[in-house]
Rosetta silent file (secondary structure, phi, psi, omega in degrees, C-alpha in Angstrom):
SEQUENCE: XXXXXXXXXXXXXXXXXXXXXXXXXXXXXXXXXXXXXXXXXXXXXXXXXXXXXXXXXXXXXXXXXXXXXXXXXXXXXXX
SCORE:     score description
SCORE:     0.000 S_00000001
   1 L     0.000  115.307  163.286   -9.092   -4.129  -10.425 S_00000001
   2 H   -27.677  -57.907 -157.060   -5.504   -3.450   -9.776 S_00000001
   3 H   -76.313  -67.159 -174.497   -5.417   -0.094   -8.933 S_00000001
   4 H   -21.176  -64.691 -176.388   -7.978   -1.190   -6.205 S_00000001
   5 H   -43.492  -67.804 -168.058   -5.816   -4.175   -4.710 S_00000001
   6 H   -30.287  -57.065 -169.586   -2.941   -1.793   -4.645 S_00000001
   7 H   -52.152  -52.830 -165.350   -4.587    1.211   -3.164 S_00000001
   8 H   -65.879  -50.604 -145.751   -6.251   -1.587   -0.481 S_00000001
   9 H  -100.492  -17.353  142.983   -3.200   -3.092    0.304 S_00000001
  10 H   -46.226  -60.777  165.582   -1.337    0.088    0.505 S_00000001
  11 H   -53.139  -21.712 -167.032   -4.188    1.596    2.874 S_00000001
  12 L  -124.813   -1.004  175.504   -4.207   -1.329    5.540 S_00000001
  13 L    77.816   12.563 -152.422   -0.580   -2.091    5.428 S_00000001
  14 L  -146.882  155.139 -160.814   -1.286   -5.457    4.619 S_00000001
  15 L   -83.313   94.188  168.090   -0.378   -7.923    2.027 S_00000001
  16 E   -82.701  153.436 -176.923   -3.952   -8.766   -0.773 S_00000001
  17 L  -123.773  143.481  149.295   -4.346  -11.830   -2.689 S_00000001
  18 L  -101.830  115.418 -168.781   -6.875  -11.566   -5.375 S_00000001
  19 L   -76.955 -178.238  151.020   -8.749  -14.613   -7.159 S_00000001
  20 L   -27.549  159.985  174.119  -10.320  -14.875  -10.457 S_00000001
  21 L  -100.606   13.447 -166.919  -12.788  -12.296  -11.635 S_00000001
  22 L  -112.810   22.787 -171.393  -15.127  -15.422  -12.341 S_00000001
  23 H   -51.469  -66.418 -166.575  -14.783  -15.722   -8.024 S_00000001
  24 H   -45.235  -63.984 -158.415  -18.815  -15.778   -7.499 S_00000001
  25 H   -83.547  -13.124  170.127  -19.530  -18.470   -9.563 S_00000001
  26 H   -54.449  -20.283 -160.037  -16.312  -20.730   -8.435 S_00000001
  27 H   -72.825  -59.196  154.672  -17.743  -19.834   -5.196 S_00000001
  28 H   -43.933  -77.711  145.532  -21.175  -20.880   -5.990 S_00000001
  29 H     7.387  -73.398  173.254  -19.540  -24.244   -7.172 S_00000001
  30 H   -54.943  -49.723  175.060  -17.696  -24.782   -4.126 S_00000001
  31 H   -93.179    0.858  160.690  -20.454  -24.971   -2.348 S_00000001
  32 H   -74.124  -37.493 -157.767  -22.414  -27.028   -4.172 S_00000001
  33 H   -84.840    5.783  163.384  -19.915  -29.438   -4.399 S_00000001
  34 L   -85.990  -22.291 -152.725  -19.652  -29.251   -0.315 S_00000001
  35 L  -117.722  -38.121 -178.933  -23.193  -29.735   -0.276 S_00000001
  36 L  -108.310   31.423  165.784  -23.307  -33.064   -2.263 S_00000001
  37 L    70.621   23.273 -179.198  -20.240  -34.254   -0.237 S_00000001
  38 L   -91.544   -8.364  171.847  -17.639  -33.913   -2.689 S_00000001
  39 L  -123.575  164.348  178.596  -15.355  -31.699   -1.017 S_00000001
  40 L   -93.323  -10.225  175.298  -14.837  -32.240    2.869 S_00000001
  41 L  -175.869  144.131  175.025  -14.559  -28.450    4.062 S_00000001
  42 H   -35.273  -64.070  178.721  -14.764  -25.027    2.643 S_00000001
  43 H    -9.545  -77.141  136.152  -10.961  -24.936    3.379 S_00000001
  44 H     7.955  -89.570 -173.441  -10.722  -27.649    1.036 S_00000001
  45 H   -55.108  -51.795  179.046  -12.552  -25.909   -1.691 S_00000001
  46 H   -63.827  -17.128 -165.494  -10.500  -22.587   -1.451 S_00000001
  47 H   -92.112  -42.847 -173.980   -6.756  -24.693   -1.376 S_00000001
  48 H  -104.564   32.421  152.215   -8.570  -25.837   -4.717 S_00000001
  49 H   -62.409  -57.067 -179.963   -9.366  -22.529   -5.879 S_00000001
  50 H   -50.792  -55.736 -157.791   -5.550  -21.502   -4.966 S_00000001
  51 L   -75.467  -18.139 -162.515   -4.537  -24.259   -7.088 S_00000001
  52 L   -99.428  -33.253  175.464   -6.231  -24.460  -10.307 S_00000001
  53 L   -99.690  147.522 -173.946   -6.469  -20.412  -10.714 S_00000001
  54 L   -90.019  130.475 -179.014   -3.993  -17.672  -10.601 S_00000001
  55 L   -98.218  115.632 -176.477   -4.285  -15.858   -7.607 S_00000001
  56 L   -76.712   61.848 -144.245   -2.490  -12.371   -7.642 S_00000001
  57 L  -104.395  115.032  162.096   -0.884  -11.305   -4.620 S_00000001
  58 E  -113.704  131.945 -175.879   -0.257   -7.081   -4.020 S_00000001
  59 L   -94.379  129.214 -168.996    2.428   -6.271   -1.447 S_00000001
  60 L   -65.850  122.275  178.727    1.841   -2.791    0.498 S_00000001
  61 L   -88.958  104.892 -177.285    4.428   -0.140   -0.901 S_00000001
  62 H   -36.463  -36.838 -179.531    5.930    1.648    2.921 S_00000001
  63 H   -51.526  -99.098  178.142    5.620    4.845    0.854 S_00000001
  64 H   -14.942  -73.168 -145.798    1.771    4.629   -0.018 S_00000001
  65 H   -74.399  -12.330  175.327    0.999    3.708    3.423 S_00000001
  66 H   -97.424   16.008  129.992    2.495    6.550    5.193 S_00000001
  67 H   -49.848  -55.633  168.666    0.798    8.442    2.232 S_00000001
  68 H   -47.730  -51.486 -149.953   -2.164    6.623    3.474 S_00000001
  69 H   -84.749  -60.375 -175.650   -1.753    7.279    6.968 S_00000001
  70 H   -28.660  -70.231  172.792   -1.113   10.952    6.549 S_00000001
  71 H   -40.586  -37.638 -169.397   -4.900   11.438    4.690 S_00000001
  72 H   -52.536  -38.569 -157.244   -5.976    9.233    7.579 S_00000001
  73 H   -77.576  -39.714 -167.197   -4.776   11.693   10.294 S_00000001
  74 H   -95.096   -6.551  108.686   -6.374   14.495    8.595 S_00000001
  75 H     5.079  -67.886  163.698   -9.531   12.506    7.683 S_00000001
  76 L    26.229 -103.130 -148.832   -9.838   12.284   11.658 S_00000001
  77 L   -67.888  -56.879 -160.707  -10.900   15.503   12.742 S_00000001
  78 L   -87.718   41.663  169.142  -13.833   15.583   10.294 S_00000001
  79 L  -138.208    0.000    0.000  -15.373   12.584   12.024 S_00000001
């Protein structure tokens, strides 16, 4: 979900990449084919996940996160 990445990548300051929504079963995949020796390391499997699918990359808006931070600080207190 967009609104998700954004929100996430807003909240942590930090830059998300998102895969496929079909991730589970590429995933599943990957590790079969690690398991009958066809790829040489998870690593491996994920550079060819990057390549063959579009990957989606949300950049943290400075705004949002000191929107973000601000809920955090008052969020706090109530912990």
């Amino acid at each position: 979900d967009r609104l998700l990445c954004q929100m996430t990548a807003d909240c942590c300051g930090l830059t998300v990449k998102a895969g496929p929504v079909e991730a589970t079963a590429l995933g599943n995949i990957m590790i079969q084919l690690k398991a009958l020796g066809l790829l040489d390391s998870i690593t491996q499997g994920r550079r060819l996940v990057a390549e063959t699918e579009v990957i989606k990359t949300y950049t943290p808006s400075t705004q949002n996160y000191a929107e973000w931070n601000a809920a955090y600080d008052r969020f706090k207190p109530l912990l």
